[in-house]
mmCIF file of the N, C-alpha and C atoms, coordinates in Angstrom:
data_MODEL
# 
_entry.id   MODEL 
# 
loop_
_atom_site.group_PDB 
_atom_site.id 
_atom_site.type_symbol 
_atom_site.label_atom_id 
_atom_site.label_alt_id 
_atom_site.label_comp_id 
_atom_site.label_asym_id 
_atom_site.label_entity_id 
_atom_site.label_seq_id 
_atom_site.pdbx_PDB_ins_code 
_atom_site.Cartn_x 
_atom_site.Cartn_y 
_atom_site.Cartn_z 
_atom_site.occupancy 
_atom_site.B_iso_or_equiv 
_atom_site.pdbx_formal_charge 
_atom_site.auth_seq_id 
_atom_site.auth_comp_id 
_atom_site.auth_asym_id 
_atom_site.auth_atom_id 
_atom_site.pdbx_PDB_model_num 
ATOM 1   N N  . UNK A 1 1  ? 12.336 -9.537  103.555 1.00 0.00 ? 1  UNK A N  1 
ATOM 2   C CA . UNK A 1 1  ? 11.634 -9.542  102.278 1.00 0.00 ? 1  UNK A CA 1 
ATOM 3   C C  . UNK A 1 1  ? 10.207 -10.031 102.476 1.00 0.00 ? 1  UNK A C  1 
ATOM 4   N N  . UNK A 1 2  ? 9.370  -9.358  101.677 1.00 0.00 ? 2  UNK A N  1 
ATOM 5   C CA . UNK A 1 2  ? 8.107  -10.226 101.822 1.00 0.00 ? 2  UNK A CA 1 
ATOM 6   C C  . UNK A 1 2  ? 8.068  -11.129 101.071 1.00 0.00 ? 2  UNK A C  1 
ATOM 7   N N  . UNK A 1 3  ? 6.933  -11.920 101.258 1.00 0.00 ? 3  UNK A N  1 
ATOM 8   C CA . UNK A 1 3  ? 6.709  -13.188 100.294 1.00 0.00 ? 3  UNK A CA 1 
ATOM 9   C C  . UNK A 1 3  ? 5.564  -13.066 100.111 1.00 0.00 ? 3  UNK A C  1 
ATOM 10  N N  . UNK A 1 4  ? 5.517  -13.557 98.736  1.00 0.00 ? 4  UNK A N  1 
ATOM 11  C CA . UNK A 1 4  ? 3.497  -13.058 97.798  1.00 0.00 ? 4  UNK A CA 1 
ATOM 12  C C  . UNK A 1 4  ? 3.269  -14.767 98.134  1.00 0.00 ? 4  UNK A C  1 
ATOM 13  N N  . UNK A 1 5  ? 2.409  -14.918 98.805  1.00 0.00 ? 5  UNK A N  1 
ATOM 14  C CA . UNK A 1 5  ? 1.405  -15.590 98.738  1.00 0.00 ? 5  UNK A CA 1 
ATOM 15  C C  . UNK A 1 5  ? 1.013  -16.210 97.542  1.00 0.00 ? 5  UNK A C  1 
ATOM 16  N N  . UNK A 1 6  ? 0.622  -17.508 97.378  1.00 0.00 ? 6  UNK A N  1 
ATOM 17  C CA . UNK A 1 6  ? 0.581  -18.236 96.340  1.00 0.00 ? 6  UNK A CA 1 
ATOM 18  C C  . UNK A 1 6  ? -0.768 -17.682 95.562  1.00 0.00 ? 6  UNK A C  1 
ATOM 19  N N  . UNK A 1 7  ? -1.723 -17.273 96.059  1.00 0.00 ? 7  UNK A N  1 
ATOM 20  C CA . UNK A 1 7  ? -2.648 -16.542 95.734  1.00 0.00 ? 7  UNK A CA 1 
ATOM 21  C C  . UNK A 1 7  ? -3.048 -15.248 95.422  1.00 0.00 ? 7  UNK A C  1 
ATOM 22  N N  . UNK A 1 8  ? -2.051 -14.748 95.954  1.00 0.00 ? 8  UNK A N  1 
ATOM 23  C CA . UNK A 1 8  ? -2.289 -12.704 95.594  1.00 0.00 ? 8  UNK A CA 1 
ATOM 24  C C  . UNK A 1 8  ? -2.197 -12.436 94.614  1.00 0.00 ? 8  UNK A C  1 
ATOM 25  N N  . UNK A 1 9  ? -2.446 -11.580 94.555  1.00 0.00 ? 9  UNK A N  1 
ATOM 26  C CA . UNK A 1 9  ? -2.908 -10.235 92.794  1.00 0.00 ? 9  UNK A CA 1 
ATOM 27  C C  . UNK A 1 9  ? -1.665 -10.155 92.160  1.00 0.00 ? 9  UNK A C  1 
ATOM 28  N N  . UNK A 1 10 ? -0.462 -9.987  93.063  1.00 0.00 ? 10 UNK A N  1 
ATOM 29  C CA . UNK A 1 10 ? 0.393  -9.669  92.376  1.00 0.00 ? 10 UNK A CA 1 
ATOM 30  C C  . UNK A 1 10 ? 1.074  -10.997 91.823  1.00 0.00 ? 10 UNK A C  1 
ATOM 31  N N  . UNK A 1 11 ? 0.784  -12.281 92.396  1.00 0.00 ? 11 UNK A N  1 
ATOM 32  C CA . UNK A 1 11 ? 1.664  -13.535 91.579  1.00 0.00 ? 11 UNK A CA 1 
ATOM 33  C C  . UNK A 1 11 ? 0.076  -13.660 90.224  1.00 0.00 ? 11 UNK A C  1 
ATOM 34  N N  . UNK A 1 12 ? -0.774 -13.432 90.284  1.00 0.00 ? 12 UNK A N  1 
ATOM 35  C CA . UNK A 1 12 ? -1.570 -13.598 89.371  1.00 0.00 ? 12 UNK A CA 1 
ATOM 36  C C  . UNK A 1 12 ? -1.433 -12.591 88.191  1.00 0.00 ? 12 UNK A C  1 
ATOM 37  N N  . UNK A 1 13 ? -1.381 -10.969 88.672  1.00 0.00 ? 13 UNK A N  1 
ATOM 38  C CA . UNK A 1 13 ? -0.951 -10.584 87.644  1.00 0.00 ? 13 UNK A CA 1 
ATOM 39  C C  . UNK A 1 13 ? 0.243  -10.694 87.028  1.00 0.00 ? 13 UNK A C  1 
ATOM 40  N N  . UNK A 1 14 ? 1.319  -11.496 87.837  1.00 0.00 ? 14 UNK A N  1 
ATOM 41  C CA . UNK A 1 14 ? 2.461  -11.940 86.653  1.00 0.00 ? 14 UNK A CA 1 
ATOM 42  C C  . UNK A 1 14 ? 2.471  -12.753 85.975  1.00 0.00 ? 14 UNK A C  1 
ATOM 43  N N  . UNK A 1 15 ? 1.514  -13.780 86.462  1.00 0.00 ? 15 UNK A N  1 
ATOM 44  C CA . UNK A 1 15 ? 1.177  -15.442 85.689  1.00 0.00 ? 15 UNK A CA 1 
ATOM 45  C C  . UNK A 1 15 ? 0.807  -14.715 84.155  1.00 0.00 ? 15 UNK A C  1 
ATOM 46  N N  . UNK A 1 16 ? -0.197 -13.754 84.949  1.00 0.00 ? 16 UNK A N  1 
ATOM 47  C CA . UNK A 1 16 ? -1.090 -13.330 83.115  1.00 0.00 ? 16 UNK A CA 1 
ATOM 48  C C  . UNK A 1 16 ? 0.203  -12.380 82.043  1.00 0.00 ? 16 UNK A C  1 
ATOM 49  N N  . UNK A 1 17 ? 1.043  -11.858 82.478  1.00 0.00 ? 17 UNK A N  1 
ATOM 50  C CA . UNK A 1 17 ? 1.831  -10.930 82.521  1.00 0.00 ? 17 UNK A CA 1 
ATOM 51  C C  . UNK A 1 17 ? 2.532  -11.694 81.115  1.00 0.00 ? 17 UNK A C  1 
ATOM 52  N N  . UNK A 1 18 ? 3.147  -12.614 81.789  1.00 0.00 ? 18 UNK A N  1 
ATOM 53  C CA . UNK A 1 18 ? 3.705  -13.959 81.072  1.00 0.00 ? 18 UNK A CA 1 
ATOM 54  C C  . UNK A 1 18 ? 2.907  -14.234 80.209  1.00 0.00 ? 18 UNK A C  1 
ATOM 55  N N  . UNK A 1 19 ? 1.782  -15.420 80.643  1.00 0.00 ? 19 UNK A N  1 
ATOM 56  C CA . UNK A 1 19 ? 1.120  -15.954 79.225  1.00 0.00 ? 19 UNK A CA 1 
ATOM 57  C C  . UNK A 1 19 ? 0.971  -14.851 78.393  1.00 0.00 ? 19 UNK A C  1 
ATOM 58  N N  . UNK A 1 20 ? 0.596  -13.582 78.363  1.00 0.00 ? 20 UNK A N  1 
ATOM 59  C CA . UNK A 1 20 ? 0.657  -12.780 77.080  1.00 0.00 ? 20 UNK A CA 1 
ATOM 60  C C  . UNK A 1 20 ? 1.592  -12.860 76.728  1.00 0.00 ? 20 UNK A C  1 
ATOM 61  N N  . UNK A 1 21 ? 2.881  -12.279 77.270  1.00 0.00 ? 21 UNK A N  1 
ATOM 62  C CA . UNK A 1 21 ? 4.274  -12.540 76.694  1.00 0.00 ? 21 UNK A CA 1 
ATOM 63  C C  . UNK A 1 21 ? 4.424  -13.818 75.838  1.00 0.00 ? 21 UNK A C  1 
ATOM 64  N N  . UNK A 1 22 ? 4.348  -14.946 76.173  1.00 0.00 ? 22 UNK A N  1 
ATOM 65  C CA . UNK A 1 22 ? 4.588  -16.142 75.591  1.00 0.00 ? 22 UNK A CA 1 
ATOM 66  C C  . UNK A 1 22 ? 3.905  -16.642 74.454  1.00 0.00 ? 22 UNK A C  1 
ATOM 67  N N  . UNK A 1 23 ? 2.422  -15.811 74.296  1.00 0.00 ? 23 UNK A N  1 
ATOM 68  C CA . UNK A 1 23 ? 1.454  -16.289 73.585  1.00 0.00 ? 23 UNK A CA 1 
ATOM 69  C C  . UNK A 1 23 ? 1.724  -15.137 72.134  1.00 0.00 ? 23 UNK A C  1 
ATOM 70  N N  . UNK A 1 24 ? 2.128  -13.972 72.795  1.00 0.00 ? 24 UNK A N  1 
ATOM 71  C CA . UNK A 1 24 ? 2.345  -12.722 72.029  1.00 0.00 ? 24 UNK A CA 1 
ATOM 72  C C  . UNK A 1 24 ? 3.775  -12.911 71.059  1.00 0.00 ? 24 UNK A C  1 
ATOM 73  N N  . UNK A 1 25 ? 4.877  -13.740 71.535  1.00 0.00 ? 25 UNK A N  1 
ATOM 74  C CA . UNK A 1 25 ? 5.830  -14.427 70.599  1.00 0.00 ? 25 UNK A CA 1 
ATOM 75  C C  . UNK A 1 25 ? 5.817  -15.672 69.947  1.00 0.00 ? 25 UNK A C  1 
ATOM 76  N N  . UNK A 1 26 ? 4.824  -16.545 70.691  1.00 0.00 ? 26 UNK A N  1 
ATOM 77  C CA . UNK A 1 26 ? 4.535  -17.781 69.785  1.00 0.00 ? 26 UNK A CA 1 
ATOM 78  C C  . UNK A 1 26 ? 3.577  -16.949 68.101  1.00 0.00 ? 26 UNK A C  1 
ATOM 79  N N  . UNK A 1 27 ? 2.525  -16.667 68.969  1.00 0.00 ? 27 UNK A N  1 
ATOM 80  C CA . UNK A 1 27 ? 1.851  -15.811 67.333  1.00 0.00 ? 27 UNK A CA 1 
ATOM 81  C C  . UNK A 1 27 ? 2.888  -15.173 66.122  1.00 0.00 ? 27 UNK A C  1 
ATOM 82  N N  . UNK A 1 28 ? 3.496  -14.459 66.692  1.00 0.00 ? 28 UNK A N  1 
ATOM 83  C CA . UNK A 1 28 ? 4.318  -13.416 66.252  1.00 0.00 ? 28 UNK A CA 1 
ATOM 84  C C  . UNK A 1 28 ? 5.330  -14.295 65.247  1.00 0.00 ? 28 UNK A C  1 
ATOM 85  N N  . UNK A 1 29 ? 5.819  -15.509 65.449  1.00 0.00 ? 29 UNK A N  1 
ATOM 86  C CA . UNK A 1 29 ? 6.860  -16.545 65.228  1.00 0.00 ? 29 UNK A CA 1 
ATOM 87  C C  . UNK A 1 29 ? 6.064  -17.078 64.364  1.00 0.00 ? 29 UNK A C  1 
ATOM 88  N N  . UNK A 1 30 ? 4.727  -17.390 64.366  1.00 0.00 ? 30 UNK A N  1 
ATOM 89  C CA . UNK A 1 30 ? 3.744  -18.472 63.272  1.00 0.00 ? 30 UNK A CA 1 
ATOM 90  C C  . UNK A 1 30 ? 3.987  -17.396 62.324  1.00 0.00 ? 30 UNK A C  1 
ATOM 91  N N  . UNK A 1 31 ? 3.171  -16.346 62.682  1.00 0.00 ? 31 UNK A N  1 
ATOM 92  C CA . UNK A 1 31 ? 2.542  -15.605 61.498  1.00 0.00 ? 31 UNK A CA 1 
ATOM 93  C C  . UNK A 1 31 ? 3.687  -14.870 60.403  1.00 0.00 ? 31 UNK A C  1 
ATOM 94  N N  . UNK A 1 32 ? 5.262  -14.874 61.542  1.00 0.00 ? 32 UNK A N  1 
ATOM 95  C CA . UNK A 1 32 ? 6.560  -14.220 60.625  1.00 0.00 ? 32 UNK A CA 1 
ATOM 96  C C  . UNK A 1 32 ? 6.822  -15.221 59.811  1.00 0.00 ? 32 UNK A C  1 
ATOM 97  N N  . UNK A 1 33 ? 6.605  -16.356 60.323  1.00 0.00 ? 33 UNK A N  1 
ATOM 98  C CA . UNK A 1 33 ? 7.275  -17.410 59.069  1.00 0.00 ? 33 UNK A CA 1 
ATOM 99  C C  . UNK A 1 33 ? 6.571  -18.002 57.860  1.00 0.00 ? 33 UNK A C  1 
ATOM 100 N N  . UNK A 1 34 ? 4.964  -17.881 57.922  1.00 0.00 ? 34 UNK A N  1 
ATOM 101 C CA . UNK A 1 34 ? 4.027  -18.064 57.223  1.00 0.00 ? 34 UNK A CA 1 
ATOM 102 C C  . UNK A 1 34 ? 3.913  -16.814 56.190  1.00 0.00 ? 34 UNK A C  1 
ATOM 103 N N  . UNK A 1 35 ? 4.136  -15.353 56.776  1.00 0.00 ? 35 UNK A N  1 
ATOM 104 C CA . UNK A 1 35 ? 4.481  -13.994 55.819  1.00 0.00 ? 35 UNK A CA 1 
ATOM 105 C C  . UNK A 1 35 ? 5.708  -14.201 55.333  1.00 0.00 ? 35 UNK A C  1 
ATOM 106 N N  . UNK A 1 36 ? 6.480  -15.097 55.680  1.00 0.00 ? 36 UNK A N  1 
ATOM 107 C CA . UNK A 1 36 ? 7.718  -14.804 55.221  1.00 0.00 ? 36 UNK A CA 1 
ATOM 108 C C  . UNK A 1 36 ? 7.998  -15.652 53.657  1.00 0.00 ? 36 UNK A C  1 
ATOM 109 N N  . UNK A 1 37 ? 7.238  -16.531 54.428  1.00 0.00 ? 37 UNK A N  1 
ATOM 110 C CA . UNK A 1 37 ? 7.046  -17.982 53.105  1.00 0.00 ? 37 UNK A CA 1 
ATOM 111 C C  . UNK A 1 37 ? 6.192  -17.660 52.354  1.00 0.00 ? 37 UNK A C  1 
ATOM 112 N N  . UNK A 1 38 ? 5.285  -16.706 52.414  1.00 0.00 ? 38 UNK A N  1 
ATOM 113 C CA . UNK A 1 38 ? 4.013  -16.274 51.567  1.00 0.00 ? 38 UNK A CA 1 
ATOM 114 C C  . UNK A 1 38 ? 4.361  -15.625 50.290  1.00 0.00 ? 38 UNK A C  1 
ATOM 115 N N  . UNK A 1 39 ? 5.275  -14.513 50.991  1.00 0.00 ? 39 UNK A N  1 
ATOM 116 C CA . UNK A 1 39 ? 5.875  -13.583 50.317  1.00 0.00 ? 39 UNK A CA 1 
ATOM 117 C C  . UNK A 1 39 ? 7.193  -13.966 49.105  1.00 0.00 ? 39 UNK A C  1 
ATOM 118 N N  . UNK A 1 40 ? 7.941  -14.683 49.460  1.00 0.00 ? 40 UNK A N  1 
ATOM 119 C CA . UNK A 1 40 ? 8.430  -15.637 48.848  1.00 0.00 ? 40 UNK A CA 1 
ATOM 120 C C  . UNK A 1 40 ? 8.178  -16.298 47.894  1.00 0.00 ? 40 UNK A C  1 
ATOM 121 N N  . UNK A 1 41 ? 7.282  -17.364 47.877  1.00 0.00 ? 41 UNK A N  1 
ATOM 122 C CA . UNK A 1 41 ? 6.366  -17.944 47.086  1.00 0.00 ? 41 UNK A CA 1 
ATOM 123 C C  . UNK A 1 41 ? 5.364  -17.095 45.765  1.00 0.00 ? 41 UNK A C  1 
ATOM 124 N N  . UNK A 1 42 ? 5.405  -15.735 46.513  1.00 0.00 ? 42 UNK A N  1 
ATOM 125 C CA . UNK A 1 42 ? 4.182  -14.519 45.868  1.00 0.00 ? 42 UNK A CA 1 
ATOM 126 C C  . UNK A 1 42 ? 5.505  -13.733 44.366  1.00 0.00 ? 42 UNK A C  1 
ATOM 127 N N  . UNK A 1 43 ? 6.183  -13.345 45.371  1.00 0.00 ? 43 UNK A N  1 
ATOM 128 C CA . UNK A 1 43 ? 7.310  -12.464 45.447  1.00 0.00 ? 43 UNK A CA 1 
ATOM 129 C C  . UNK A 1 43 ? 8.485  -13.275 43.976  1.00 0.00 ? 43 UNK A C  1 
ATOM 130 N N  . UNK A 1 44 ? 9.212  -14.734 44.572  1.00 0.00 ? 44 UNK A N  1 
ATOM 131 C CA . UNK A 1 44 ? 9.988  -15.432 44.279  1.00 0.00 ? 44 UNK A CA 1 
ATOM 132 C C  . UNK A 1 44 ? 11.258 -14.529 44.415  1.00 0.00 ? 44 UNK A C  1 
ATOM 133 N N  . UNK A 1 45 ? 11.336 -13.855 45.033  1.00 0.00 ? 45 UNK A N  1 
ATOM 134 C CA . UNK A 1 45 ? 12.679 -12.819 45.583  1.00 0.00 ? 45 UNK A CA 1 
ATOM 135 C C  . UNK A 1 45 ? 13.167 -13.103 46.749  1.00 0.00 ? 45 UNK A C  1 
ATOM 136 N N  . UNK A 1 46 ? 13.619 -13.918 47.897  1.00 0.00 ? 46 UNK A N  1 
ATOM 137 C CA . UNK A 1 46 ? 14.313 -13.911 49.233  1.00 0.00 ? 46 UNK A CA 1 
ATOM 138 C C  . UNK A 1 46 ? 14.355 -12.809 50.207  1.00 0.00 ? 46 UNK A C  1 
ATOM 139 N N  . UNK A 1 47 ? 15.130 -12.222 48.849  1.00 0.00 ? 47 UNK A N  1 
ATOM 140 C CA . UNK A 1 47 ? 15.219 -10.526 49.435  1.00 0.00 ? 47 UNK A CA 1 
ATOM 141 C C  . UNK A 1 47 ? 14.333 -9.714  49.823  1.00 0.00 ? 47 UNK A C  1 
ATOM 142 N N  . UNK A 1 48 ? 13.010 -9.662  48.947  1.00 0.00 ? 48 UNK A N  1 
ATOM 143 C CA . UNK A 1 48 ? 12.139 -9.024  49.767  1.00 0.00 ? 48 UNK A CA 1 
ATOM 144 C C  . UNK A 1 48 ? 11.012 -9.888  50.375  1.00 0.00 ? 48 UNK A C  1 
ATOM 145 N N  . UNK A 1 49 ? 11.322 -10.593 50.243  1.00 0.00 ? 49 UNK A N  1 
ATOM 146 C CA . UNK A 1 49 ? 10.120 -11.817 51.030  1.00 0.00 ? 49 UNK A CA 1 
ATOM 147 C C  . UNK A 1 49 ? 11.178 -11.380 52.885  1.00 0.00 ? 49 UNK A C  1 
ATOM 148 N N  . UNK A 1 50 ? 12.452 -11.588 52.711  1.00 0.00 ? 50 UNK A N  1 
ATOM 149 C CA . UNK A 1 50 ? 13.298 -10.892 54.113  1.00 0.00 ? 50 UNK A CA 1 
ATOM 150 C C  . UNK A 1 50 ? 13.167 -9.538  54.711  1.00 0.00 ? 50 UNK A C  1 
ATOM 151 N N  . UNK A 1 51 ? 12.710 -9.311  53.473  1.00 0.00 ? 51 UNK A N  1 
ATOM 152 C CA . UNK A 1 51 ? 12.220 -7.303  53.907  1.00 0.00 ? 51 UNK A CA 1 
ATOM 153 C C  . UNK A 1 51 ? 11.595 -7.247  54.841  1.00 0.00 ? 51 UNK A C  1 
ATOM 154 N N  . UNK A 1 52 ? 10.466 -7.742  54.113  1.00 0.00 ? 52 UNK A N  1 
ATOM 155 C CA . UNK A 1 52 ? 9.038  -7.981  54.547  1.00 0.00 ? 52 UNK A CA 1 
ATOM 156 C C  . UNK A 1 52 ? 8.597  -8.465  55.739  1.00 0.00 ? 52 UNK A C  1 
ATOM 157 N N  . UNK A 1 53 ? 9.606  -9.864  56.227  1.00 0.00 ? 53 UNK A N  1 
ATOM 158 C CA . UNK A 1 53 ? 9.708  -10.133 57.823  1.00 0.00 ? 53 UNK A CA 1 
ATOM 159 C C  . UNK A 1 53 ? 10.176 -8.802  58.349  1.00 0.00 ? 53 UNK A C  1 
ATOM 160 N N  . UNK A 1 54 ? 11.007 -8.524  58.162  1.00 0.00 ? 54 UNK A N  1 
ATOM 161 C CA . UNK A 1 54 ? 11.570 -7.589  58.888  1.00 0.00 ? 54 UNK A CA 1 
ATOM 162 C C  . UNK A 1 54 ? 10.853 -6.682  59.171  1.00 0.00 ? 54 UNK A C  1 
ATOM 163 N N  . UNK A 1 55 ? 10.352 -5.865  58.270  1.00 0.00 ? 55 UNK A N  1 
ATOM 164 C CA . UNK A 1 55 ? 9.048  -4.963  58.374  1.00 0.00 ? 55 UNK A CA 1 
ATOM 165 C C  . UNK A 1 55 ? 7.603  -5.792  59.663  1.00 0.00 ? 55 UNK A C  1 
ATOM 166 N N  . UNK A 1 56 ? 7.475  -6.869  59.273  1.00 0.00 ? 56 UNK A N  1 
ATOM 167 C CA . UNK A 1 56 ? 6.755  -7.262  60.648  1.00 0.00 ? 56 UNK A CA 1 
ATOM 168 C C  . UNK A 1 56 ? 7.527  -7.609  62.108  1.00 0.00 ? 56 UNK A C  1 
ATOM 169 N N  . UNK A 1 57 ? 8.847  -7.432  62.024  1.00 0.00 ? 57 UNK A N  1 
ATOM 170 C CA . UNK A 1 57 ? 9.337  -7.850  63.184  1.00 0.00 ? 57 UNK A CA 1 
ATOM 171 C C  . UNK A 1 57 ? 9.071  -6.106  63.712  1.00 0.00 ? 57 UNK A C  1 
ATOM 172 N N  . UNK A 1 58 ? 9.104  -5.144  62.755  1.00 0.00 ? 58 UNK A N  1 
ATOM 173 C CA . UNK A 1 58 ? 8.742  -3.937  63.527  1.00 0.00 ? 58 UNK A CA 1 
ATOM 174 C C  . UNK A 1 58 ? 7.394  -3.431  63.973  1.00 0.00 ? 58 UNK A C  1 
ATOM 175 N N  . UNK A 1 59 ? 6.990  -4.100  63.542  1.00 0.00 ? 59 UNK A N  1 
ATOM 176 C CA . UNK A 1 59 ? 4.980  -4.090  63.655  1.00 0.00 ? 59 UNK A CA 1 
ATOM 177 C C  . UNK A 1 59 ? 5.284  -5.134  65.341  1.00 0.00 ? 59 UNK A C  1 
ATOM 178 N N  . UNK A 1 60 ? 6.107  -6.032  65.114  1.00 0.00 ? 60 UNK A N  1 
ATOM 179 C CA . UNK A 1 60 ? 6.204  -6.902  66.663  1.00 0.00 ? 60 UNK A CA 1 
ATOM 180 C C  . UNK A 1 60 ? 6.609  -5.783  67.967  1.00 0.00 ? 60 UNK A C  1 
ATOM 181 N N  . UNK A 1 61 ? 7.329  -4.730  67.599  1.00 0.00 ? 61 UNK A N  1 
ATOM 182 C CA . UNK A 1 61 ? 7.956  -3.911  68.664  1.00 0.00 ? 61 UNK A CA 1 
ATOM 183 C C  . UNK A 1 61 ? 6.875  -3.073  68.853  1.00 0.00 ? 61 UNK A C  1 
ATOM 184 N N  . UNK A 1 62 ? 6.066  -2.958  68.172  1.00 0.00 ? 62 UNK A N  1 
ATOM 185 C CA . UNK A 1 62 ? 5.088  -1.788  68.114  1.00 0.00 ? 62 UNK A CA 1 
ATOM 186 C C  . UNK A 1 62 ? 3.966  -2.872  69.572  1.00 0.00 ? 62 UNK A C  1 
ATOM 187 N N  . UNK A 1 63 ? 3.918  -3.896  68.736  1.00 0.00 ? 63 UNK A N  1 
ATOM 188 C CA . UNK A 1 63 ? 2.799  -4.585  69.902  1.00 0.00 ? 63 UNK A CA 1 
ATOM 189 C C  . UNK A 1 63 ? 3.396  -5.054  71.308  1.00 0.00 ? 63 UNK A C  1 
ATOM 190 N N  . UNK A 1 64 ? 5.107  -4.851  71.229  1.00 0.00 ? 64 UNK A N  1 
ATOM 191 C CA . UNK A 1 64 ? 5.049  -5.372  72.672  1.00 0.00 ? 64 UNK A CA 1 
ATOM 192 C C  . UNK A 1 64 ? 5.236  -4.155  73.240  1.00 0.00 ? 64 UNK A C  1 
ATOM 193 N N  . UNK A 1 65 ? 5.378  -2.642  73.105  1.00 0.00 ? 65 UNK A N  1 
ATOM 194 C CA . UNK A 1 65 ? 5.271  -1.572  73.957  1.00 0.00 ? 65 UNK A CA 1 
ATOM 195 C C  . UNK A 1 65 ? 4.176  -1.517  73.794  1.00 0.00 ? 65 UNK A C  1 
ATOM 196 N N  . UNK A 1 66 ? 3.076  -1.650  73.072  1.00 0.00 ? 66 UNK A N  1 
ATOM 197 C CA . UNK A 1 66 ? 1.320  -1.526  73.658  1.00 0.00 ? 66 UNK A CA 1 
ATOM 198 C C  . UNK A 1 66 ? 1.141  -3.048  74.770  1.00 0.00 ? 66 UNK A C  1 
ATOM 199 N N  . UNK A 1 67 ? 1.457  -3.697  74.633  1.00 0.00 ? 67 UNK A N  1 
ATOM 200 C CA . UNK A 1 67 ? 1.215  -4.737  75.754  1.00 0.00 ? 67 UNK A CA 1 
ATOM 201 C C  . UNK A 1 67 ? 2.185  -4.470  77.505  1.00 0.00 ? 67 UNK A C  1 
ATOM 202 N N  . UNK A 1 68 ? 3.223  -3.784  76.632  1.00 0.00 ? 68 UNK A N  1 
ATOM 203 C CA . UNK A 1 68 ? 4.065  -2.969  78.474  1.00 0.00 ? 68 UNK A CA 1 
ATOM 204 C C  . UNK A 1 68 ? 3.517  -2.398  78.840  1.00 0.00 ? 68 UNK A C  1 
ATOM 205 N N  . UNK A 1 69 ? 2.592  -1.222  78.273  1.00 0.00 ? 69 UNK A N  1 
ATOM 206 C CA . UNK A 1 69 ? 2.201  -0.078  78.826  1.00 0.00 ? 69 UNK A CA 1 
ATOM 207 C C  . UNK A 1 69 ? 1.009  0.015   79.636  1.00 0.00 ? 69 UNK A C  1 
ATOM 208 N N  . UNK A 1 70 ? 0.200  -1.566  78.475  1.00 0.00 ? 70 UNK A N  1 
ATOM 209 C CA . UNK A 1 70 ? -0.799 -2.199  79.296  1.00 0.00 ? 70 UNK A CA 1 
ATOM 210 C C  . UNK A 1 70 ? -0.860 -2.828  80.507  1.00 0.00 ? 70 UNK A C  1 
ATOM 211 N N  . UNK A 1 71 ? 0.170  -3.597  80.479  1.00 0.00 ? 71 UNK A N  1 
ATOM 212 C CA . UNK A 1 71 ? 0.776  -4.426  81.649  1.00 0.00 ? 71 UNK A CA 1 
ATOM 213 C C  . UNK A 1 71 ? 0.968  -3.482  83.002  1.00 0.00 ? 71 UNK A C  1 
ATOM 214 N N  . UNK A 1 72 ? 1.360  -2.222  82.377  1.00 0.00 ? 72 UNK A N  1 
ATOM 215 C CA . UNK A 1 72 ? 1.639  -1.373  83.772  1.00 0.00 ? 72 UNK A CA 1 
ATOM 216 C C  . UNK A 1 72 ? 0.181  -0.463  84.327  1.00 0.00 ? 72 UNK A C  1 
ATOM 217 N N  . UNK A 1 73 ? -0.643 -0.379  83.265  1.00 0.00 ? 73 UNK A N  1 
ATOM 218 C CA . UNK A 1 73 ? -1.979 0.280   83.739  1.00 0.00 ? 73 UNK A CA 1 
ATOM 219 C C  . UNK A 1 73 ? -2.982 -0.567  84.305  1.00 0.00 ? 73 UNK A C  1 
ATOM 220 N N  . UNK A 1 74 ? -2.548 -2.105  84.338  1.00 0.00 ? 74 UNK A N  1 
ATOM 221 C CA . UNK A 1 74 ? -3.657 -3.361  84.712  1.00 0.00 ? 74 UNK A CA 1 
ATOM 222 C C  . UNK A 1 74 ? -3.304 -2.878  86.661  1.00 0.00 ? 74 UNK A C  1 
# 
């Protein structure tokens, strides 16, 4: 097997690979629960204040296949 070097391109482009990943679900987690509570509060319905996450949890799938596809053209 080879071994990557603590320095090569390829352990760096996974470091970055990651922090997007991690940074791309922390956001994703603020901003669902802040829309979720918004909507709620706006709304006073559960139900569609729950929609409504939901509807951004699909806006979330949308951004992590633009961030794969990116990940593979870097």
């Amino acid at each position: 097997m080879n071994k990557i070097k603590a320095d090569s391109p390829e352990l760096k482009l996974e470091k970055r690979q990651k922090i997007i990943q991690i940074s791309g679900i922390c956001l994703f987690l603020i901003v669902n629960i802040f829309f979720i509570d918004s909507l709620y509060f706006r709304i006073g319905n559960l139900k569609y204040a729950l929609a409504g996450g939901i509807g951004s949890f699909g806006a979330w799938k949308v951004y992590k296949i633009i961030i794969w596809r990116n990940s593979k053209s870097i």
